[in-house]
Backbone bond lengths (Angstrom), bond angles and torsions (degrees), N, CA, C in turn:
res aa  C-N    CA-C-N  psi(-1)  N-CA   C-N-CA  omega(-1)  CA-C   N-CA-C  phi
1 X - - - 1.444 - - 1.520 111.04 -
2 X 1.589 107.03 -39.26 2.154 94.48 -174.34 1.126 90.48 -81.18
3 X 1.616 150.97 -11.96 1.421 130.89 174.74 1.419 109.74 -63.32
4 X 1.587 128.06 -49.67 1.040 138.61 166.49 1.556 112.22 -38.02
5 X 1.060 114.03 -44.79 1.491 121.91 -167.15 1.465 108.25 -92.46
6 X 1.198 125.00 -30.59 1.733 129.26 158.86 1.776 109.58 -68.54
7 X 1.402 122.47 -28.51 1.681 102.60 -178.26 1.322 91.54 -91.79
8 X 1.350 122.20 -41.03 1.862 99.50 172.40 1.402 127.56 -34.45
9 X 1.738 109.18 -65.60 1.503 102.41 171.78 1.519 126.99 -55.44
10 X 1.729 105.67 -34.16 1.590 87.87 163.31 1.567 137.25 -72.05
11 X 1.564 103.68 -38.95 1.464 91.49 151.91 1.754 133.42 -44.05
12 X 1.373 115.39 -36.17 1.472 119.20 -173.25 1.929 88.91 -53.99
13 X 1.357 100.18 -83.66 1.173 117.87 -177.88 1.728 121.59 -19.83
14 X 1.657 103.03 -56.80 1.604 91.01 175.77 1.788 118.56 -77.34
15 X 1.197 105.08 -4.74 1.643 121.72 169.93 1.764 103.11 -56.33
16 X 1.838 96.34 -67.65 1.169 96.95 176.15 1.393 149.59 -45.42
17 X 1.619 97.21 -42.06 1.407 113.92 156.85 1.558 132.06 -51.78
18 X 1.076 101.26 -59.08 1.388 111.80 155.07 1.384 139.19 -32.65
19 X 1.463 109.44 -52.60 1.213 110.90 -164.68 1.497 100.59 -100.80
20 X 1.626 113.06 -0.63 1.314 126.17 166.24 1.531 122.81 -38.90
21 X 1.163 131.53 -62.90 1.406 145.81 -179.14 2.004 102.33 -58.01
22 X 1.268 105.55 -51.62 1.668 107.82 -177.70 1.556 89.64 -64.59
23 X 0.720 132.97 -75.02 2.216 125.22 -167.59 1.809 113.06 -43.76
24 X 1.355 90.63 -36.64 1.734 82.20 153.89 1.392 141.25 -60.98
25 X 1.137 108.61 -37.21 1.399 116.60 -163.40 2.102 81.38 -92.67
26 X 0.811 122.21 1.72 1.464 116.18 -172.95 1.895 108.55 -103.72
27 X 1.416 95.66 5.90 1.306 94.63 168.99 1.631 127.61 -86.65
28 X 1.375 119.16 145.05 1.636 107.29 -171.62 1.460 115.08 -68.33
29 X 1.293 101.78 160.84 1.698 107.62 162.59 1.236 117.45 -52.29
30 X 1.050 144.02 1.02 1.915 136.24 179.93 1.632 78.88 -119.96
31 X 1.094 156.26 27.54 1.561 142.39 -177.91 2.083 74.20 -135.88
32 X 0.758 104.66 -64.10 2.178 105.76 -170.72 1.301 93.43 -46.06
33 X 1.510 135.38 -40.40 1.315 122.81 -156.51 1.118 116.88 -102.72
34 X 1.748 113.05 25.86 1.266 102.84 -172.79 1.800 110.58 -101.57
35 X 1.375 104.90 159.56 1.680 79.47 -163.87 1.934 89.85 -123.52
36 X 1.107 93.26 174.26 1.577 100.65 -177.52 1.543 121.43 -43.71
37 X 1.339 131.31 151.87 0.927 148.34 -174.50 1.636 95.78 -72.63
38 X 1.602 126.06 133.61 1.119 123.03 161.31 1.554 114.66 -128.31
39 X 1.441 130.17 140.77 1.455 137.55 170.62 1.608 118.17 -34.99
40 X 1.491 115.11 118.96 1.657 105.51 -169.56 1.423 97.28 -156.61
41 X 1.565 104.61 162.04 1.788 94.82 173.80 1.523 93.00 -133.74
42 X 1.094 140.02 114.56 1.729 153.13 -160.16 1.262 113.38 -108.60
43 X 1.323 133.12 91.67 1.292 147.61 -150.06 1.998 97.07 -76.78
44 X 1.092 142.19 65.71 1.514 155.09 -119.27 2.444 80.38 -99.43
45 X 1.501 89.61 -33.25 1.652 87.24 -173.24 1.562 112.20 -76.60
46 X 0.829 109.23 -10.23 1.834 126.78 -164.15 1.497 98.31 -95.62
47 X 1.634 115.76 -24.48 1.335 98.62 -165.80 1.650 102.37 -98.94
48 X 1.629 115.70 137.11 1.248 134.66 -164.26 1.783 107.79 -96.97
49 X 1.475 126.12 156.91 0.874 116.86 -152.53 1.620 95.75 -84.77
50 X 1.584 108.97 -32.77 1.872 104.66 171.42 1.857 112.43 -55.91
51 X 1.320 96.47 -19.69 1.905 98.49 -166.29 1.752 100.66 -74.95
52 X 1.397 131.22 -14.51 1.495 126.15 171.59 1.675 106.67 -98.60
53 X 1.121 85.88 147.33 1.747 121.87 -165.92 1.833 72.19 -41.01
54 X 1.810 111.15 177.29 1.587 113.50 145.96 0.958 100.46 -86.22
55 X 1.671 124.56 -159.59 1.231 157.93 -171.91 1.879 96.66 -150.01
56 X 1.820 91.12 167.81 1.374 97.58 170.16 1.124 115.95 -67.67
57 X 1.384 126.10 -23.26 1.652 125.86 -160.50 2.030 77.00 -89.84
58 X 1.153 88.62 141.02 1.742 109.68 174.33 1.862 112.11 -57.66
59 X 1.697 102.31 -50.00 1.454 107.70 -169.85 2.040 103.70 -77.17
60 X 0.968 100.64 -9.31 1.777 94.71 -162.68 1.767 109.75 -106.81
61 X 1.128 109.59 129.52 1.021 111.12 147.49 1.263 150.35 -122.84
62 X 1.781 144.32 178.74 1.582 107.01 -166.18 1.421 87.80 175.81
63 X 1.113 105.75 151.65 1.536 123.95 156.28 1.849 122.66 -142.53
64 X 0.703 104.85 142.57 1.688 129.00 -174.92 2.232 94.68 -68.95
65 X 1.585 91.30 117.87 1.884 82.73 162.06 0.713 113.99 -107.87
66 X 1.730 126.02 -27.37 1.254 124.50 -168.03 1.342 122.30 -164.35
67 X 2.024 120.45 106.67 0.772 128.94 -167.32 1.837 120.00 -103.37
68 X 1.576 124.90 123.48 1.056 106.25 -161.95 1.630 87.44 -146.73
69 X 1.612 122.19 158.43 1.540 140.78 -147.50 2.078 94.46 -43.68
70 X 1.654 95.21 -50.09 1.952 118.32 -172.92 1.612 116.66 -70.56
71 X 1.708 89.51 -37.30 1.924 78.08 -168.85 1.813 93.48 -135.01
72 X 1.436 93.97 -167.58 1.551 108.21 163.49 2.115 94.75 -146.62
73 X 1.359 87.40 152.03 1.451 87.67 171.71 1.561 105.93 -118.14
74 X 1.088 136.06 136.71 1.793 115.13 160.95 1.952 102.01 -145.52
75 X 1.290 87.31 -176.49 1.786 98.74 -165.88 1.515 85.73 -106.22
76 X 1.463 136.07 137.09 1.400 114.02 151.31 1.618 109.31 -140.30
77 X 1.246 106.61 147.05 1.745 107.13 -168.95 1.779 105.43 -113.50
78 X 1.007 115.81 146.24 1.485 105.02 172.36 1.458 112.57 144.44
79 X 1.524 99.23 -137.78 1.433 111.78 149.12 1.610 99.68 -178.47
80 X 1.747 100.57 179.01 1.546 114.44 -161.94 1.629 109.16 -156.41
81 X 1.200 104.22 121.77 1.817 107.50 174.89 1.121 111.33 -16.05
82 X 1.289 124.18 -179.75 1.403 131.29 148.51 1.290 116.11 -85.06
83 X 1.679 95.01 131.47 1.907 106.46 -178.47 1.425 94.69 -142.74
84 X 1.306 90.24 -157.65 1.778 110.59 -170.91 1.180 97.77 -146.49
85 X 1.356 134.20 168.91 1.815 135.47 132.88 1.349 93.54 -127.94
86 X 1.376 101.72 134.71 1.320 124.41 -162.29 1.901 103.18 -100.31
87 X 1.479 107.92 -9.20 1.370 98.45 -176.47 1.731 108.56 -119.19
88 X 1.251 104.18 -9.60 1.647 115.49 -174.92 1.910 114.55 -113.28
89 X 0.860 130.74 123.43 1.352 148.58 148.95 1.740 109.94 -47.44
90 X 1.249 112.77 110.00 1.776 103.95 173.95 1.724 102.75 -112.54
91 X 1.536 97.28 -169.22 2.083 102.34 -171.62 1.563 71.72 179.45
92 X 1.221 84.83 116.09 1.947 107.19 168.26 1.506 101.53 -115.52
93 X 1.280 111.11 114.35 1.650 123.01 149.43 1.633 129.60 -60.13
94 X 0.708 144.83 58.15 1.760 154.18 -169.83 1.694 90.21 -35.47
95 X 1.699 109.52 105.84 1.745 112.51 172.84 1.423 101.22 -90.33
96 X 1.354 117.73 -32.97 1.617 122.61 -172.41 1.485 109.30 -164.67
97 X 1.291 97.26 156.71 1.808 117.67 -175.26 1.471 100.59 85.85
98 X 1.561 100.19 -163.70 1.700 106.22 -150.87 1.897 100.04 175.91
99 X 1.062 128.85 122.15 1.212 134.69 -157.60 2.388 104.62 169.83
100 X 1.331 76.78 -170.56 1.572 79.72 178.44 1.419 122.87 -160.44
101 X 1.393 119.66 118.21 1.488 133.56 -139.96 1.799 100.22 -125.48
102 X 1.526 102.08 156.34 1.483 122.31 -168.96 1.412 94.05 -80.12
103 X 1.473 115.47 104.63 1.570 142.30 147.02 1.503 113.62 -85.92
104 X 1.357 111.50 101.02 2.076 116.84 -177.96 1.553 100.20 52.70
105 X 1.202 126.14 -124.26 1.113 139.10 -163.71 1.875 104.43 -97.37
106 X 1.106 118.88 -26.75 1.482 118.43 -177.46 1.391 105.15 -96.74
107 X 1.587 93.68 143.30 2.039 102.82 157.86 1.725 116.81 -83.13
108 X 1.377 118.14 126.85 1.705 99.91 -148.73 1.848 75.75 -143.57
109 X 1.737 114.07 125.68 1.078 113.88 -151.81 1.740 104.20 -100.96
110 X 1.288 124.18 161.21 1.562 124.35 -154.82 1.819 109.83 -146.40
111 X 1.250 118.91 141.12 1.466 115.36 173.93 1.206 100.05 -124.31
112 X 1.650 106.84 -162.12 1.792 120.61 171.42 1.337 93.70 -78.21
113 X 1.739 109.21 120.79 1.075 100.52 161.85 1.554 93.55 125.82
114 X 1.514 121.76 -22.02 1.876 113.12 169.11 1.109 115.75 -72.78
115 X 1.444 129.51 145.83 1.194 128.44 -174.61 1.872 95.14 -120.98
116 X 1.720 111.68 105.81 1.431 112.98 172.53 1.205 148.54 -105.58
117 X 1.511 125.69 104.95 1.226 142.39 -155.69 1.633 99.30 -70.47
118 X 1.320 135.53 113.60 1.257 166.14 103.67 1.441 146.36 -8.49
119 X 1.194 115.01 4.96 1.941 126.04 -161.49 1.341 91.04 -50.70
120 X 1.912 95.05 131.19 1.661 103.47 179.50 1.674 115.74 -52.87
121 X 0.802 119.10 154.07 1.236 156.15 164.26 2.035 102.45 90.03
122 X 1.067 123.27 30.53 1.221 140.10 178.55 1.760 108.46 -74.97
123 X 0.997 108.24 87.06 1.310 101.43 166.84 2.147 117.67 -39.48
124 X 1.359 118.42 130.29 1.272 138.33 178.12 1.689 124.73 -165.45
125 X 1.603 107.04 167.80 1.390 97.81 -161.53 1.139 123.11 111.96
126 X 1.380 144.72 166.26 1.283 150.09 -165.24 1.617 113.28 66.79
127 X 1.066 132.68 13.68 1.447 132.68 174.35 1.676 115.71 -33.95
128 X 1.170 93.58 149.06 1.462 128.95 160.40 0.713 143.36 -122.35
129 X 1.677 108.47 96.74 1.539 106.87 -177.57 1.499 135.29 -88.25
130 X 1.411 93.81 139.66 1.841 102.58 177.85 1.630 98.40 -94.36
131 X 0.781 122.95 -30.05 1.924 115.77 172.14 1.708 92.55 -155.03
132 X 1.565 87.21 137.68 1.472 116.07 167.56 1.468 134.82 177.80
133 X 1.187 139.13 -177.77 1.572 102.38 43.96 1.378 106.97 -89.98
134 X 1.648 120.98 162.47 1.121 139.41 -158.85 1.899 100.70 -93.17
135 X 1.543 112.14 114.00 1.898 96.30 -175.77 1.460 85.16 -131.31
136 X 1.085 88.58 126.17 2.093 106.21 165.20 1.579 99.63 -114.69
137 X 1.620 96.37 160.33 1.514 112.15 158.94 1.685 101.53 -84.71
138 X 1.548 93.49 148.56 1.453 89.38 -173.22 1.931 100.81 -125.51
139 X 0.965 120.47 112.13 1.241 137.66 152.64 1.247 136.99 -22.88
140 X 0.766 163.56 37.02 2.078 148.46 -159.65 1.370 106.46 -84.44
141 X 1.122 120.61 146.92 1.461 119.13 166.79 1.964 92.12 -163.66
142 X 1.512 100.23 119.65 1.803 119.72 0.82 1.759 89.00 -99.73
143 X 1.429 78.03 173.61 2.208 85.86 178.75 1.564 118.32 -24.71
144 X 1.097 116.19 129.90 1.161 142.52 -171.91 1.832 109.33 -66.63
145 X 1.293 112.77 93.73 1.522 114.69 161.59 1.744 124.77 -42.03
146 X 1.366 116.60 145.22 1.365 99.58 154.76 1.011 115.72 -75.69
147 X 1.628 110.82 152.61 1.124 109.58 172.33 1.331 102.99 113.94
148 X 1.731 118.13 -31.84 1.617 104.63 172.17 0.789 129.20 -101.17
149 X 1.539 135.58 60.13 1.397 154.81 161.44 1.741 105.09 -92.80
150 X 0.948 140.59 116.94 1.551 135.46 152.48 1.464 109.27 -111.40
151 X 1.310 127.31 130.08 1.149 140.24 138.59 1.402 128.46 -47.71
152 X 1.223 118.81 110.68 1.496 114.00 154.30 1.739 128.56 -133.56
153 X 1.311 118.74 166.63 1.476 123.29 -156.33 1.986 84.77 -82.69
């Protein structure tokens, strides 16, 4: 029986190896372009909601700080319909404002200082703010494809 159970793991293993080089090349272009992590201190309170780029959505704005193979980090201020991404996992940090936004099926209310768990395909979005504008750090894991934004009513 542990012979059985030692060529399994070596089979797993030379599988793994193997099929190692093909899963690379299977990573997206926003995962290829990410470049090394460098030492920084990012003043996240300083930044104003006119000081980020726009976005297509009219109310949102945002910029990307830090893109790496696992995650993306960005600042974003605003707000955004209700959607989903069906291929990415997010975690929003609430830096400022206070209102209450579409979590799955419930409106579930948030200040400076909520930390919000996201599992892809989670319907969220549509906030209301009672003070803002509302800017979280925004999370992805792993980096966010185009294409995984869906809208829904």
């Amino acid at each position: 029986m542990s012979t059985r159970i030692s060529l399994a793991i070596a089979a797993a293993f030379i599988t793994g190896v193997a099929a190692s080089p093909f899963l690379q090349h299977a990573v997206s272009d926003a995962h290829a372009q990410a470049a090394p992590l460098a030492p920084m201190v990012i003043d996240l309170m300083a930044l104003k909601h006119a000081d980020l780029p726009t976005t297509p959505n009219a109310e949102m704005n945002a910029r990307a700080l830090i893109v790496t193979d696992n995650a993306t980090v960005g600042i974003q201020s605003g707000n955004v319909a209700k959607h989903t991404h069906p291929k990415t996992d997010e975690i929003q940090y609430i830096i400022e404002g206070s209102g209450a936004m579409w979590l799955g099926n419930e409106r579930r209310e948030f200040k400076a200082g909520s930390l919000i768990i996201i599992p892809k395909g989670t319907a969220h979005g549509g906030t209301l703010v009672t003070s803002g504008p509302v800017k979280a750090i925004a999370i992805k894991i792993p980096p966010q494809p185009a294409g995984d934004t869906v809208f829904v009513n």
